[in-house]
FIKOLZA-1660 file (N, C-alpha, C; in steps of 0.1 Angstrom, whole numbers, plus 5000, padded with zeros to 4 digits):
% residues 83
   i   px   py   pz ch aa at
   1 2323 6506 7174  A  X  N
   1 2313 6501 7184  A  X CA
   1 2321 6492 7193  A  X  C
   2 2320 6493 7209  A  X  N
   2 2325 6483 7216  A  X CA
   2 2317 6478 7224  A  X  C
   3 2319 6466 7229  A  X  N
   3 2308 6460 7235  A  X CA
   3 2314 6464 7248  A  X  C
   4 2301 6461 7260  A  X  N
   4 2301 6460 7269  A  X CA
   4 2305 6448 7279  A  X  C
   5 2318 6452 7290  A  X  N
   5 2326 6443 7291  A  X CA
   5 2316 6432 7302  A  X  C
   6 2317 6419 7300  A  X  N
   6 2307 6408 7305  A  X CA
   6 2313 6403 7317  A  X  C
   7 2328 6408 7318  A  X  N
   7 2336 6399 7333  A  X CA
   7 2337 6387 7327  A  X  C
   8 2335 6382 7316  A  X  N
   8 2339 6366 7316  A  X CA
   8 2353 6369 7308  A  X  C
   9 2360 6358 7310  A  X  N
   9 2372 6354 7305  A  X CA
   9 2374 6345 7295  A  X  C
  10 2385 6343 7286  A  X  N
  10 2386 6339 7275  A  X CA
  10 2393 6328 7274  A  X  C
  11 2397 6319 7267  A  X  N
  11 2406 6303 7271  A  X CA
  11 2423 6316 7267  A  X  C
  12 2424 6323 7268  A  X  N
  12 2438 6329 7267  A  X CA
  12 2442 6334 7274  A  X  C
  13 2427 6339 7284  A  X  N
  13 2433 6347 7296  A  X CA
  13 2428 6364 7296  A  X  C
  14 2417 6364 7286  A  X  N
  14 2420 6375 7281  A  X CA
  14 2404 6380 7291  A  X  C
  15 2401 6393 7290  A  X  N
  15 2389 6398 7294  A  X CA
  15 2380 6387 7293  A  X  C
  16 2364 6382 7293  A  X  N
  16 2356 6376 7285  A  X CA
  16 2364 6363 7282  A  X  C
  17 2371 6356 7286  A  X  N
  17 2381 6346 7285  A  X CA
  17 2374 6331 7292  A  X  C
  18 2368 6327 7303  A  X  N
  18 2361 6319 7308  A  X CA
  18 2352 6310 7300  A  X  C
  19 2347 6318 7285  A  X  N
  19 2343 6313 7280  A  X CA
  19 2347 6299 7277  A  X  C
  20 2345 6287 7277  A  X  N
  20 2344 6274 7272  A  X CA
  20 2345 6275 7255  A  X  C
  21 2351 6263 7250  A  X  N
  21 2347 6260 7236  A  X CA
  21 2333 6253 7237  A  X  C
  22 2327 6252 7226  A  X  N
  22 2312 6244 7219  A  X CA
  22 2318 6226 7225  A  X  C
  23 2328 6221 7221  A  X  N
  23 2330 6209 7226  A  X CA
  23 2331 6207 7237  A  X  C
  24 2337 6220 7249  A  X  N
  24 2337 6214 7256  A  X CA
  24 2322 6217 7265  A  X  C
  25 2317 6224 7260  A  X  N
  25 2301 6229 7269  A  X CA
  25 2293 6214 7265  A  X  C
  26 2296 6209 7252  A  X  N
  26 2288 6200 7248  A  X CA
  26 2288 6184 7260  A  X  C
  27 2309 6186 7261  A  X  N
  27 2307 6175 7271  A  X CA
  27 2302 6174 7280  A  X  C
  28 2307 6185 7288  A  X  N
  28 2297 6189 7300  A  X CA
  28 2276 6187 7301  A  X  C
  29 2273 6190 7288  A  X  N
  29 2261 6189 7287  A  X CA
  29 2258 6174 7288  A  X  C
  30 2265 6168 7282  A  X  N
  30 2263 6155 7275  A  X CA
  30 2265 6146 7292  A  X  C
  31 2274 6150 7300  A  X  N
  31 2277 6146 7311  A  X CA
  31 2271 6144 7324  A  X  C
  32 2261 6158 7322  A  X  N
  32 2250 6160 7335  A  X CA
  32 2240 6157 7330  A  X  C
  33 2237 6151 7313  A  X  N
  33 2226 6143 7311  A  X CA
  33 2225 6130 7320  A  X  C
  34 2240 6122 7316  A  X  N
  34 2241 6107 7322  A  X CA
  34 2240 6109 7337  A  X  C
  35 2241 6119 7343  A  X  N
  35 2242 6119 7355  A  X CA
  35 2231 6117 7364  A  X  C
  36 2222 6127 7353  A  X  N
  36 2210 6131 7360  A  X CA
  36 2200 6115 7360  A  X  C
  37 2205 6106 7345  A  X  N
  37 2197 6095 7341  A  X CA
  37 2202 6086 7347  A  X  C
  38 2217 6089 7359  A  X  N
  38 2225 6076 7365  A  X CA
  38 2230 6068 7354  A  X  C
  39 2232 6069 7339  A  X  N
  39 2242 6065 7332  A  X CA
  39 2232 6059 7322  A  X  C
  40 2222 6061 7325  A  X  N
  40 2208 6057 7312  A  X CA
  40 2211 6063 7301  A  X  C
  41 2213 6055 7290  A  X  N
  41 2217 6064 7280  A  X CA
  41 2204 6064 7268  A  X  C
  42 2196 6053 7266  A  X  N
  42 2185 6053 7255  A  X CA
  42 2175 6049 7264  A  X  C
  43 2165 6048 7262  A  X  N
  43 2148 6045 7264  A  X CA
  43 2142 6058 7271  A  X  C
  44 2129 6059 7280  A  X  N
  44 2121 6067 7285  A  X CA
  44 2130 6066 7297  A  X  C
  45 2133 6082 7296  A  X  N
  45 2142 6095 7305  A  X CA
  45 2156 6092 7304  A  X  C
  46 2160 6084 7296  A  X  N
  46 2170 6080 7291  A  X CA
  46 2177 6098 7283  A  X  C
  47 2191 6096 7289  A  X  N
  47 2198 6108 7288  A  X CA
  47 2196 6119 7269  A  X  C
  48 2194 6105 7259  A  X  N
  48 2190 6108 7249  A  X CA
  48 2179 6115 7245  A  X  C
  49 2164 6108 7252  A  X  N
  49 2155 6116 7250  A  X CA
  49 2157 6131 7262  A  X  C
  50 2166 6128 7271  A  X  N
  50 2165 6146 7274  A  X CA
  50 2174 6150 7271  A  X  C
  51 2181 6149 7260  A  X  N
  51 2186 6156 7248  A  X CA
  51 2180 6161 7237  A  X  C
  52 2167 6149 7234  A  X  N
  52 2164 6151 7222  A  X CA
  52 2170 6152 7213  A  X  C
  53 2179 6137 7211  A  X  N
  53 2183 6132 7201  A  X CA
  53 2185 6119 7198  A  X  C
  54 2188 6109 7193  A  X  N
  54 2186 6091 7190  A  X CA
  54 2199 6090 7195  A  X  C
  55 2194 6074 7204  A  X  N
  55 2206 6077 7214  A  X CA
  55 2219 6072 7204  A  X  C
  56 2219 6066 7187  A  X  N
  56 2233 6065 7181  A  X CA
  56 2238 6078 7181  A  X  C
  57 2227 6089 7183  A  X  N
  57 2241 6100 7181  A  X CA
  57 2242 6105 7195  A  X  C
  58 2238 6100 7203  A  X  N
  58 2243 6106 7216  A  X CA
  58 2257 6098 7217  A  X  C
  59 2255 6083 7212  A  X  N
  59 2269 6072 7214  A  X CA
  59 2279 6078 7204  A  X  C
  60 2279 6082 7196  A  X  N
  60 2285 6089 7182  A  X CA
  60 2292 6105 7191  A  X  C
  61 2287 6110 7197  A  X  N
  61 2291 6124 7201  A  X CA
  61 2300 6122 7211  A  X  C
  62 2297 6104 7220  A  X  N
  62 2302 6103 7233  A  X CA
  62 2317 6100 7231  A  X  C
  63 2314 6092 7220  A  X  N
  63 2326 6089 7215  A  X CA
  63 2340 6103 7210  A  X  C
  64 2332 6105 7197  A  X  N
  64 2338 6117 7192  A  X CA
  64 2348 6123 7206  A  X  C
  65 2342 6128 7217  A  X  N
  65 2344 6140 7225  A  X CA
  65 2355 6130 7239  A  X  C
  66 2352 6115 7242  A  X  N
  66 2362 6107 7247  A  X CA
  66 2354 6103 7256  A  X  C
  67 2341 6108 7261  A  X  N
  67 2330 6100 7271  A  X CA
  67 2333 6087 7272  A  X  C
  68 2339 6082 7282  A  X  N
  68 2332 6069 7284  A  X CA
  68 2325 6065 7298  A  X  C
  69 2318 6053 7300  A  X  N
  69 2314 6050 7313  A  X CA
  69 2323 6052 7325  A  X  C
  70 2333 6054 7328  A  X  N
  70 2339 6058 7337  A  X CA
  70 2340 6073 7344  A  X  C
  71 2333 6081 7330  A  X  N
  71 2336 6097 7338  A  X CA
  71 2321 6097 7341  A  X  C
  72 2309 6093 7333  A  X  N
  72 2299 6098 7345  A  X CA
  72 2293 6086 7355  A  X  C
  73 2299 6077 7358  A  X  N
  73 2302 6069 7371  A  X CA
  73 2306 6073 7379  A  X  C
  74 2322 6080 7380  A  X  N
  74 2331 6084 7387  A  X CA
  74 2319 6096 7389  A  X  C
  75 2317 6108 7384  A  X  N
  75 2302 6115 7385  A  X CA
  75 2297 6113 7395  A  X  C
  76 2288 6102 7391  A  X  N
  76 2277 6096 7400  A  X CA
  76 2279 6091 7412  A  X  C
  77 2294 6081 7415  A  X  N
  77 2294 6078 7429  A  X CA
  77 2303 6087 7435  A  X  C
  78 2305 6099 7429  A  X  N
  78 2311 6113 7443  A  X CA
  78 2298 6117 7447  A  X  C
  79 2284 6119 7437  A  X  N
  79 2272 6123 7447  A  X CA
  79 2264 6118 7451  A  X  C
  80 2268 6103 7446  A  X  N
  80 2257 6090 7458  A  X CA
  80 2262 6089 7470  A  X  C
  81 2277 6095 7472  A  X  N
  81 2283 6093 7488  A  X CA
  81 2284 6099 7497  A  X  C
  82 2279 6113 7491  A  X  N
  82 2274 6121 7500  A  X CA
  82 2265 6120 7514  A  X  C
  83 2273 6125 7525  A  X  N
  83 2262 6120 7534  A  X CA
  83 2247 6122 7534  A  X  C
% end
């Protein structure tokens, strides 16, 4: 059976290769949460609840993965400066 080719690429380079790892889709997710919340990380609309999860394991994950306040800052004021 072969599958049908998707055009994405693989981290090797290969067909299907574009694909991302789980850690790194995660930072990325974890990243345009803070963004969207301006760096809110716990309470109401706090990046946690639109995760749907407590924000120790959001701090737990941010950590784990190397998050800190400076990458979704840096984030946030490239699209606050936009004209």
């Amino acid at each position: 059976m072969q599958l049908p080719d998707t055009g994405l690429k693989t981290a090797n380079g290969n067909p299907d290769s574009t694909i991302t790892t789980l850690e790194e889709n995660e930072r990325t997710h974890i990243l345009r949460a803070l963004k969207e919340t301006s760096g809110q990380l716990a309470g109401k609309g706090g990046a946690a609840e639109i995760l749907n999860i407590k924000p120790s394991t959001l701090r737990h994950r941010m950590k784990k993965l190397g998050i800190q306040k400076s990458d979704w800052t840096f984030i946030y004021a490239q699209n606050d400066s936009s004209p």
